[in-house]
N, C-alpha and C positions, 0 to 999 in steps of 0.2 A: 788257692787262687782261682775264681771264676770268670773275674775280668781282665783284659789286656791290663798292661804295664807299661807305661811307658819311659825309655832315660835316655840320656845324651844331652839334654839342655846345660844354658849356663851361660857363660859373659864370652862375647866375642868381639875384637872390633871389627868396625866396618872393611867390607872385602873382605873379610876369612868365612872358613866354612864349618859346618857343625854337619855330624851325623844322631840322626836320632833313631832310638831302637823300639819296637814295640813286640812284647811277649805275649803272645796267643795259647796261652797253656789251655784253655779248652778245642781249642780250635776250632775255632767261631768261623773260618774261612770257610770251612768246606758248603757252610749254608748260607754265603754273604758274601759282601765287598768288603774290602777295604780304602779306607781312607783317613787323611789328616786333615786335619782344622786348626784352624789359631783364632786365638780372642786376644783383639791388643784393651786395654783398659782404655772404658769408655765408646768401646764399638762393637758393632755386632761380630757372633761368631762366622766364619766364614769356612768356605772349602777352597782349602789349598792344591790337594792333589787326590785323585781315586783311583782305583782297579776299582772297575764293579764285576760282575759276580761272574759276565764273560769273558772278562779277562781287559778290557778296553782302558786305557788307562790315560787319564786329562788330568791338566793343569789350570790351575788361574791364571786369568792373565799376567795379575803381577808377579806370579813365580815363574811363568812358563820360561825354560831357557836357562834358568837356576838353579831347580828343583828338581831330584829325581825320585821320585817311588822304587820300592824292588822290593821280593823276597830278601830277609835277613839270610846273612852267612848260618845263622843256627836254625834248628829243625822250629818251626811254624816261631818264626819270627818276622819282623816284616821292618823296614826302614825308610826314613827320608833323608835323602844327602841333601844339602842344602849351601850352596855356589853364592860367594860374590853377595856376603850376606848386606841387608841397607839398613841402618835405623828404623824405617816401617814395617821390618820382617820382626821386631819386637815383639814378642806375645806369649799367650801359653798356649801349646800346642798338644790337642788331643786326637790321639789315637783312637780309631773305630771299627770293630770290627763287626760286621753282621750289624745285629742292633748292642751292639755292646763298646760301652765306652770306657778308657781308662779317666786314671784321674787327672792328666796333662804335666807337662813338664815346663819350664819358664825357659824361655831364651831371650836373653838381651845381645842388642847389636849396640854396642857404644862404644866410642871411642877413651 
């Protein structure tokens, strides 16, 4: 394994919550950020949420207040909780760590 991994996606309805896990087996942190991205079909990818490399950690607007980043429970793991999910939080969502990206995971919001 050279690249994060990333799981937790999957079918949710609207208002519940998903946690997503991302596995940093090289540990790609210690010379980078971390951050998440979603791509819903048909739009650009975007950034959801970061740490960058000093530690500072931002939201998107439309997650801000939703969405939380943090250190994973397991050693050089890293997560996104994800609050009070909408139909447009729909996407696949990728992990990034340093310049290294996993291969994304699908979340659907639907009822």
């Amino acid at each position: 394994q050279v690249q994060p991994v990333e799981s937790g996606g999957g079918l949710v309805q609207p208002g519940g919550s998903l946690r997503l896990s991302c596995e940093d087996s090289k540990n790609n942190f210690e010379f980078g950020s971390v951050a998440w991205y979603r791509q819903a079909p048909g739009k650009q990818r975007e950034l959801a949420a970061e740490i960058s490399w000093t530690g500072r950690i931002t939201y998107a607007d439309s997650v801000k207040g939703r969405f939380t980043i943090s250190r994973g429970n397991a050693k050089n793991t890293w997560s996104l909780e994800m609050n009070d999910l909408k139909p447009a939080d729909t996407a696949v969502y990728y992990c990034k760590i340093a310049t290294c990206w996993g291969q994304g995971t699908q979340v659907t919001v639907s009822a």
